[in-house]
C-alpha positions in Angstrom: 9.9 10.7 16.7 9.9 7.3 14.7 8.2 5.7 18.1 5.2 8.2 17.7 5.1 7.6 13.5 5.5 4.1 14.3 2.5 4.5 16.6 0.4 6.3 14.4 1.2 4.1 11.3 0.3 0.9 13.3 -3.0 2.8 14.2 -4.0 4.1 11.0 -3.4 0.7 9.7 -5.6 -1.2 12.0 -7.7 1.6 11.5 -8.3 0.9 7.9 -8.0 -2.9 8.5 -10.9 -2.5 11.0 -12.8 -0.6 8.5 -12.6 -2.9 5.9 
């Protein structure tokens, strides 16, 4: 569980960075 909302933190983060 904290691997896959590790995962998706990383990803929403890089997400947002990537938006910015």
């Amino acid at each position: 569980l904290a691997y896959a909302l590790g995962r998706k933190l990383k990803e929403a983060v890089e997400s947002n960075k990537r938006s910015t």
